[in-house]
C-alpha positions as CSV (number, residue, x, y, z in Angstrom):
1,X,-0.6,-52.4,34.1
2,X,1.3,-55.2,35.3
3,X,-1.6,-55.9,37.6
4,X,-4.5,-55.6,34.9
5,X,-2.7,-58.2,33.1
6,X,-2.2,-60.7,36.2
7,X,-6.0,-60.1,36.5
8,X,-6.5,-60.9,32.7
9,X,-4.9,-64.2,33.0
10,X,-6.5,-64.5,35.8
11,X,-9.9,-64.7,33.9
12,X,-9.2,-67.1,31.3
13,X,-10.8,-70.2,31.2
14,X,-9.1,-73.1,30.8
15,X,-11.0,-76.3,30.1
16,X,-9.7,-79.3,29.4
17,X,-11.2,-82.1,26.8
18,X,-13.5,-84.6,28.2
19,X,-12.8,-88.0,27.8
20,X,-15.3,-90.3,25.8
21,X,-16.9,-91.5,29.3
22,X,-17.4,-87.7,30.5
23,X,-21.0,-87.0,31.2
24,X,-21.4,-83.6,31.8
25,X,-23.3,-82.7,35.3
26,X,-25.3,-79.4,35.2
27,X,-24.0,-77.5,38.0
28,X,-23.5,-73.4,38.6
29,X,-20.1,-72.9,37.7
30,X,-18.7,-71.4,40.9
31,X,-19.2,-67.3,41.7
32,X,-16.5,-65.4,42.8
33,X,-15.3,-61.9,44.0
34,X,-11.7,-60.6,44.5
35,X,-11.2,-57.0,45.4
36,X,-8.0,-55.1,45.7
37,X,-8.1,-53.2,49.4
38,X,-7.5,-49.7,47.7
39,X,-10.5,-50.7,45.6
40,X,-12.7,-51.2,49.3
41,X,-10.9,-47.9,50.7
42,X,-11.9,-46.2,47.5
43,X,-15.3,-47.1,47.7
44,X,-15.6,-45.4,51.2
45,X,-13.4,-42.1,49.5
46,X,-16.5,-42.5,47.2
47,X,-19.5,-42.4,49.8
48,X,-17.5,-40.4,52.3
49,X,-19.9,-37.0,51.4
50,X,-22.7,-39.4,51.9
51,X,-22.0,-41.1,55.4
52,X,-21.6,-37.4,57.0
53,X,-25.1,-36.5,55.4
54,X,-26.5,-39.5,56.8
55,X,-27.6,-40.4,52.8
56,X,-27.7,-43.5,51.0
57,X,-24.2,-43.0,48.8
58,X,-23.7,-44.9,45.3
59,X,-20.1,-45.5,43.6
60,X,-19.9,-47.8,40.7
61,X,-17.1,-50.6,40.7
62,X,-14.3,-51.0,38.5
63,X,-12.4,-54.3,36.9
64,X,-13.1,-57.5,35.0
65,X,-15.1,-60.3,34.8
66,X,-15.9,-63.4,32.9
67,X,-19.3,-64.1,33.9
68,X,-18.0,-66.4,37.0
69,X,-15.2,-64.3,38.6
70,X,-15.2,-60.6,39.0
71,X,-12.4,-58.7,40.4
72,X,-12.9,-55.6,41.0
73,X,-9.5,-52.7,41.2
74,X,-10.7,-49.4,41.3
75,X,-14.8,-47.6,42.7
76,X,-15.6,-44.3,41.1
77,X,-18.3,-41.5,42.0
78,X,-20.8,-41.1,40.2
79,X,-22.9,-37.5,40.2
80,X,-26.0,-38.6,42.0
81,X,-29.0,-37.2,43.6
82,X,-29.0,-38.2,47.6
83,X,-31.4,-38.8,50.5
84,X,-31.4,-40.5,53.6
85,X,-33.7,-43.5,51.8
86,X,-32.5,-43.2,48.0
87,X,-30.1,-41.9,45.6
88,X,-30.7,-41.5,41.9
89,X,-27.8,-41.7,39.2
90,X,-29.2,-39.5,36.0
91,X,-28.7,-41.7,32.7
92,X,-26.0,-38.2,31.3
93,X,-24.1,-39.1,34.9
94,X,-24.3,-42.9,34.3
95,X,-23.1,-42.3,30.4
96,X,-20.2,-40.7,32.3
97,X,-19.1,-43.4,34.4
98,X,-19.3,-45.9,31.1
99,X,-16.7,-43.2,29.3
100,X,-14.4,-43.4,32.5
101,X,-14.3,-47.2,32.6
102,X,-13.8,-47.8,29.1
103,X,-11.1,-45.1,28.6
104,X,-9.2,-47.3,31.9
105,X,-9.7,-50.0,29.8
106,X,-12.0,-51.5,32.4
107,X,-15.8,-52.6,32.8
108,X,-17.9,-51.5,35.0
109,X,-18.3,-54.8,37.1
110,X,-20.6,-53.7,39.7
111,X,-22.0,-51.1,42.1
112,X,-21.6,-50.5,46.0
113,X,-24.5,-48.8,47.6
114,X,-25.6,-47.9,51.2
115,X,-28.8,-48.9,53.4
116,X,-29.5,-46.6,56.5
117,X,-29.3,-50.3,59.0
118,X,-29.4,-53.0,57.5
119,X,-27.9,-54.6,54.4
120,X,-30.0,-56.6,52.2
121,X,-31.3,-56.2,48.3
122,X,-34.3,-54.4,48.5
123,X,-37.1,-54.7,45.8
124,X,-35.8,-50.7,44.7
125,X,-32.0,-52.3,44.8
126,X,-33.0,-54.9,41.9
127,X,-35.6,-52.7,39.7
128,X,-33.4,-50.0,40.0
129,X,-30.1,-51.8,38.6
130,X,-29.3,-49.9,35.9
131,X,-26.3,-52.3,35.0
132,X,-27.1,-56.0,35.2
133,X,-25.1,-58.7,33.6
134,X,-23.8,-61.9,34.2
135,X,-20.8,-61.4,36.6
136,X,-22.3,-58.3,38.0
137,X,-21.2,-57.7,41.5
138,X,-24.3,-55.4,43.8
139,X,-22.8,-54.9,47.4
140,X,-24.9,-53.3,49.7
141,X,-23.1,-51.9,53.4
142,X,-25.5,-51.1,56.8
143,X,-25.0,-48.0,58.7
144,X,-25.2,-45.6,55.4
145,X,-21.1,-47.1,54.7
146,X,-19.2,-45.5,58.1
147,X,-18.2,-49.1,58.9
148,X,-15.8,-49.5,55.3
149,X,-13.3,-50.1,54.9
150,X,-14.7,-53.1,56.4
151,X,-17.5,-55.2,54.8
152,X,-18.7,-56.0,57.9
153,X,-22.3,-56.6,58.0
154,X,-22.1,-56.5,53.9
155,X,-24.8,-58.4,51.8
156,X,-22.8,-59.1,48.3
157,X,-25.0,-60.2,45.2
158,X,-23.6,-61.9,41.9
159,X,-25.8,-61.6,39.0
160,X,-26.0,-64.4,36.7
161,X,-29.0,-65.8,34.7
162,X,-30.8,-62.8,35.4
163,X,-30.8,-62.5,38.9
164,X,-29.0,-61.7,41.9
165,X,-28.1,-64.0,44.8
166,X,-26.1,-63.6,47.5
167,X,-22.7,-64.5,47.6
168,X,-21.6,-66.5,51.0
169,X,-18.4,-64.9,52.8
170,X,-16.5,-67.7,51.9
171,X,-17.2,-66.4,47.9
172,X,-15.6,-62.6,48.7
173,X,-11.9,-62.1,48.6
174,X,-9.7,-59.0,49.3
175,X,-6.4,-58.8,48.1
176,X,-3.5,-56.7,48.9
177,X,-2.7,-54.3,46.5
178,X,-3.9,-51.5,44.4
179,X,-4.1,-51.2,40.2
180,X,-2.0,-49.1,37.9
């Protein structure tokens, strides 16, 4: 729990009062992931049924955000339906997932999925987002996940405003560690 509550803090904004002369510039605030590395090797534990089969694999992502940071401590398997081009999460499954997260006292900050080569947000990834919120964290892996623990070849999406973009590398953190 000690962890959770480094990440808490972690989350809080701080702002400090403008002075008179301030003029407020309209820029993004900044987007941000930080990942334990037991939460990465647990999203492969996740998909690991999936990568044998040679299926797209789904696991959901655990952790908390505030809309511009998202850390994420803990990926969780959902039941899903599997093929080598798609998986399907049933809305009883999904309902599932929600009960798990909230009885961790966590949100469900995001999703990990797999693409058979190449990783990219296809026009199925973003209609098919059954979760999307600001802070929202949509990684997709190439080479149906057997290259995780490492993101290599990764495409990482931040949700905000009500739509995904990628996050650069430079965005993407993984920490040491694991939660509870």
């Amino acid at each position: 729990m000690a962890m959770l509550k480094q990440f808490r803090k972690l989350l809080r904004t701080r702002t400090k009062p403008a002075p008179a002369t301030y003029r407020p510039v309209n820029r993004p605030a900044p987007r941000a992931l930080v990942m334990t590395e037991a939460s990465v090797v647990a999203m492969r534990v996740c998909i690991s049924t999936e990568i044998t089969l040679g299926h797209e694999g789904i696991a959901y992502l655990l952790g908390q955000t505030n809309g511009s940071t998202t850390i994420v401590v803990s990926a969780i398997r959902p039941e899903s339906r599997t093929a080598r081009g798609s998986f399907e999460v049933s809305s009883v499954a999904m309902a599932r997932i929600v009960r798990k997260a909230t009885d961790a006292g966590l949100q469900i900050v995001g999703q990990i999925h797999t693409h058979p080569k190449l990783a990219f947000h296809s026009d199925g990834d973003v209609e098919g987002a059954r979760i999307a919120y600001d802070g929202y964290i949509s990684i997709v892996v190439p080479e149906y996940g057997r290259l995780l623990p490492s993101l290599a070849g990764a495409a990482v999406y931040f949700h905000r405003d009500g739509v995904f973009a990628e996050l650069s590398a430079s965005a993407v953190r993984v920490i040491s560690g694991a939660f509870g």
